[in-house]
N, C-alpha and C positions, 0 to 999 in steps of 0.2 A: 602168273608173273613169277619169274625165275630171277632171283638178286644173285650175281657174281661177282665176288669180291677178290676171287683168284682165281687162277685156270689151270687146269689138269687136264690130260690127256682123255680122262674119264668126260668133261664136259664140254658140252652142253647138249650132247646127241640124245642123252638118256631123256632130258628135257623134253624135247623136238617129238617123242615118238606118237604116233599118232593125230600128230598135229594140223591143222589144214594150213595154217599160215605160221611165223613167225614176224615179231615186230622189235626192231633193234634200236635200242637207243642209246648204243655205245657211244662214247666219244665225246669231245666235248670243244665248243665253239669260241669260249674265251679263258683257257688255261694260261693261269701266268700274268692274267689284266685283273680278272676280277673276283679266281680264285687261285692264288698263289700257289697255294698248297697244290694244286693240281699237278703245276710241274715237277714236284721232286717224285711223283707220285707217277709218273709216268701219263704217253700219251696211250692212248689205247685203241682207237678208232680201228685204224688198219690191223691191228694185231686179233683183236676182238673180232671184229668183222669177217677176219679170215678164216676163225676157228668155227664161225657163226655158218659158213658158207661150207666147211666141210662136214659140220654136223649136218647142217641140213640135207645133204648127199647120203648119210649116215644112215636119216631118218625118212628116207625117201620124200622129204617135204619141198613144193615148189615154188611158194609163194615170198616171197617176205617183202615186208616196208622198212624201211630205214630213214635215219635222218642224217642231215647233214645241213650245209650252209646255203642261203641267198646269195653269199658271196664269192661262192665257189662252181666250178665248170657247170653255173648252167643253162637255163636257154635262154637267158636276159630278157625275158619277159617282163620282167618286174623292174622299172624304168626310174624307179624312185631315186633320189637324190645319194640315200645312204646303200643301196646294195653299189653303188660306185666307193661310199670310204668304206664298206666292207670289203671290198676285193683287194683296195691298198693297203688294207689292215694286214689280212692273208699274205700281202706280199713282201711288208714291212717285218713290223716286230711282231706280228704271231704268224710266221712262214712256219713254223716248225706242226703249229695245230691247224694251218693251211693242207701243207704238207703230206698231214697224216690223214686230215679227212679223203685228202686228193683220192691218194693212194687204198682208200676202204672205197669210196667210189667206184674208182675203177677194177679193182676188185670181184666188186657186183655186176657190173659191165662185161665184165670178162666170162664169167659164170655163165650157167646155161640155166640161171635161176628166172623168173619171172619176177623182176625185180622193181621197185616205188621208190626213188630216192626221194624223199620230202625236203626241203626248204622254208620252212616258218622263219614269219617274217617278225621278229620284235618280240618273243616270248618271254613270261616273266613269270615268276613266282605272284607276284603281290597284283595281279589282272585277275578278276574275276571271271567265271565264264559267262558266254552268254547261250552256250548250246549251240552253237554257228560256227562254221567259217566257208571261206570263202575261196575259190580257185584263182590265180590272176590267168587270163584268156587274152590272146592279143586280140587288140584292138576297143579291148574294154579298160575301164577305168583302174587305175592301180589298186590293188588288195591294201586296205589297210595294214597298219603296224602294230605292235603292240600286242600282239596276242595271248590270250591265255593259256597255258599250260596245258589245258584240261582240252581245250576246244581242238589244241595240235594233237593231243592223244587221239580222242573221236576220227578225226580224218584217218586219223593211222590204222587206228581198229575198223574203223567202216572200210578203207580200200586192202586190209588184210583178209576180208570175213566175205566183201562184195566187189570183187574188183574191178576197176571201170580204165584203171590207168595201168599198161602193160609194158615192163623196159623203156622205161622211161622216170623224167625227173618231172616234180612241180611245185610251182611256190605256192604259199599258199598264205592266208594272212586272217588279219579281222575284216571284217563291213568296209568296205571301200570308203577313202576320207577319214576312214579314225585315224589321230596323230600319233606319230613313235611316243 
């Protein structure tokens, strides 16, 4: 694990060398709501993400996962009540952290990376884990809410290490039926 607190022309390739995957968890999904401080602090997603995707060209690495939003471009799979006022969040008063994830997104899309955009559904600090999660699939039951921190890690390192979802995005959640 590699903590960036700044960015220099020097980083993050030196990180990357030899690496089979990387896992990015720049950016952030409610700056300005429910950490204030974020915004004067700047958004980072796209910016971050984009020095992420030249390093790893750097370091000749093809893999990465990333995160981003339920609420944002993607394949509406996940039919729940709230990934609809998460999109009008995105479009209202956090358009700017909408915006920036948008644009680290596509980003990745663009890239010739073999890229995992994640979408966790309801993650929290204070959720325990339970060692699981879960994929939303159409035609199956919504992926729970509420997830834990630890279990969105897991999915991350497992499809960084073993990869099973290729240029492509997915939601992913707790046990189907746990409430937000």
């Amino acid at each position: 694990m590699v903590k960036i607190d700044s960015w220099t022309d020097e980083l993050p390739s030196k990180h990357f060398e030899g690496a089979d995957a990387v896992v990015s968890c720049l950016g952030h999904r409610q700056p300005g709501w429910k950490y204030k401080e974020l915004i004067s602090k700047g958004l980072i997603a796209y910016d971050g993400n984009s020095q992420v995707i030249r390093a790893m060209g750097e370091a000749n690495v093809q893999r990465v996962v990333t995160i981003s939003s339920f609420g944002l471009n993607g394949d509406r799979q996940w039919k729940h009540p709230a990934a609809k006022a998460m999109t009008c969040m995105f479009k209202t008063f956090m358009w700017k952290a909408g915006k920036d994830l948008t644009k680290s997104e596509r980003a990745y899309q663009a890239s010739s990376l073999d890229y995992l955009i994640v979408r966790p559904v309801g993650i929290g600090e204070e959720v325990e884990p339970c060692g699981e999660y879960y994929l939303q699939e159409e035609g199956e039951d919504v992926v729970g809410g509420n997830m834990a921190k630890m279990d969105c890690a897991r999915f991350m390192v497992d499809e960084a290490m073993k990869p099973t979802l290729h240029r492509a995005s997915k939601v992913v959640g707790s046990k189907p039926g746990t409430p937000m």
